[in-house]
C-alpha positions as a Markdown table, in Angstrom:
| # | Residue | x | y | z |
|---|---|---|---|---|
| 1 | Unk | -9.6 | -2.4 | -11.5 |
| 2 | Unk | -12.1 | -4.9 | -11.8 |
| 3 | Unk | -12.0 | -8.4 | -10.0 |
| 4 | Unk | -15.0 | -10.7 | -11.2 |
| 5 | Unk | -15.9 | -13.7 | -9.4 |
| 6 | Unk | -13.8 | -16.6 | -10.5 |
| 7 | Unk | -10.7 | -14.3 | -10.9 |
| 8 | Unk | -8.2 | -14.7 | -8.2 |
| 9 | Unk | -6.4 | -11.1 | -9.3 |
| 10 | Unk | -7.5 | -7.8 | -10.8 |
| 11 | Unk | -8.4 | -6.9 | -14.1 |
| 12 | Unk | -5.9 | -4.1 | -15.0 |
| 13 | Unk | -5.9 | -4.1 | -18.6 |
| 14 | Unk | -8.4 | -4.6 | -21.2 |
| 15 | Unk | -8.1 | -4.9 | -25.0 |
| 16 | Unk | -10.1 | -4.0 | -28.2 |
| 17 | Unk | -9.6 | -5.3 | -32.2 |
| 18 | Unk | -7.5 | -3.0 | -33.9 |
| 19 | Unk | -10.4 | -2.7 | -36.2 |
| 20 | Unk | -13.1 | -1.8 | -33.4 |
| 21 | Unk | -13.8 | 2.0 | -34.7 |
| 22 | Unk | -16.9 | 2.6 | -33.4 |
| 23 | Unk | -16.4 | 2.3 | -29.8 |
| 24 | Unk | -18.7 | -1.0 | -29.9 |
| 25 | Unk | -16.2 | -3.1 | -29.3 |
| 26 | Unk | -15.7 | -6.5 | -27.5 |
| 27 | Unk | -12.9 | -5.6 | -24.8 |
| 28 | Unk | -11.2 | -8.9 | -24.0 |
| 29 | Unk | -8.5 | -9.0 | -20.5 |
| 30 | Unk | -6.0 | -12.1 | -20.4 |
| 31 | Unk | -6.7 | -13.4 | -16.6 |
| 32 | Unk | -3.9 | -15.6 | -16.7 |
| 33 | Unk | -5.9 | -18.3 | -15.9 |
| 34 | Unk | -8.2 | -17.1 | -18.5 |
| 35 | Unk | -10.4 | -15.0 | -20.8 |
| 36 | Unk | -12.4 | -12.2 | -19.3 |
| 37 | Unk | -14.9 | -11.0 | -22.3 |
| 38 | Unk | -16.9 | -7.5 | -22.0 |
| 39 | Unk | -19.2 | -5.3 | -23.8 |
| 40 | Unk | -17.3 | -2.1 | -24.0 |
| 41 | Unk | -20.9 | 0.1 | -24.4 |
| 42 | Unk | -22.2 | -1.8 | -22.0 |
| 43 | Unk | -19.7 | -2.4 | -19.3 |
| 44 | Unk | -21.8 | -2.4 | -16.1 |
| 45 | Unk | -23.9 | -5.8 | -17.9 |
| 46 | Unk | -20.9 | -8.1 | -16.6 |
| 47 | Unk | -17.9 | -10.1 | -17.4 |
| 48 | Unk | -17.8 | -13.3 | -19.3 |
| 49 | Unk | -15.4 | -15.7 | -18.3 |
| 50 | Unk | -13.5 | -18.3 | -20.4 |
| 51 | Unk | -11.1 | -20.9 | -20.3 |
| 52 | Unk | -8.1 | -20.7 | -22.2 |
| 53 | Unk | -8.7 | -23.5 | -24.3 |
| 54 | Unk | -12.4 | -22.3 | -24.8 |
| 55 | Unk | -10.7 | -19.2 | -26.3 |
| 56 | Unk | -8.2 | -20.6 | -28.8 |
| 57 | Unk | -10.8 | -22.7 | -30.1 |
| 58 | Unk | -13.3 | -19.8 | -30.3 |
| 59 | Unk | -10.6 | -17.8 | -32.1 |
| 60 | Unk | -9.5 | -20.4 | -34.5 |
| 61 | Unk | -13.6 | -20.8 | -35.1 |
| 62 | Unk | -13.5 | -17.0 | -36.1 |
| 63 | Unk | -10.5 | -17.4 | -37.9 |
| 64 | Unk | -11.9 | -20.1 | -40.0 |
| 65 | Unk | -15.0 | -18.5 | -40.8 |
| 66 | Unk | -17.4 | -20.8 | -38.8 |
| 67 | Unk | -19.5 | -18.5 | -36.9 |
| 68 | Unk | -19.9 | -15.9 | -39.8 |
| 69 | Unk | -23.7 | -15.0 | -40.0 |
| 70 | Unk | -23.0 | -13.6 | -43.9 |
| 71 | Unk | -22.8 | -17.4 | -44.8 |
């Protein structure tokens, strides 16, 4: 288990996209007070760490199509 600075408990469980199929993946962990963000082929390069809010407006960005580079 991981425990970056800023984050008062371990890191037990990371997460991929169901459509990661490669194995170069962003692996995101829910902190609880949080978003810890990781490259999953690159692990030992370091954490990211987000607030929640940063997050759900970063996802809703995605969502919406804003930070698509095919635009």
């Amino acid at each position: 288990m991981e425990t970056p600075q800023g984050v008062t408990t371990p890191i037990s469980e990371w997460h991929t996209s169901s459509r990661c199929t490669g194995g170069e993946c962003v692996e995101v962990a829910f902190t609880g007070g949080g978003v810890a963000v990781r490259d999953s082929k690159n692990r030992e390069q370091g954490i990211l760490l987000y607030s929640t809010d940063a997050w759900r407006d970063f996802v809703a960005d995605v969502k919406t199509g804003r930070h698509d580079l095919r635009k």
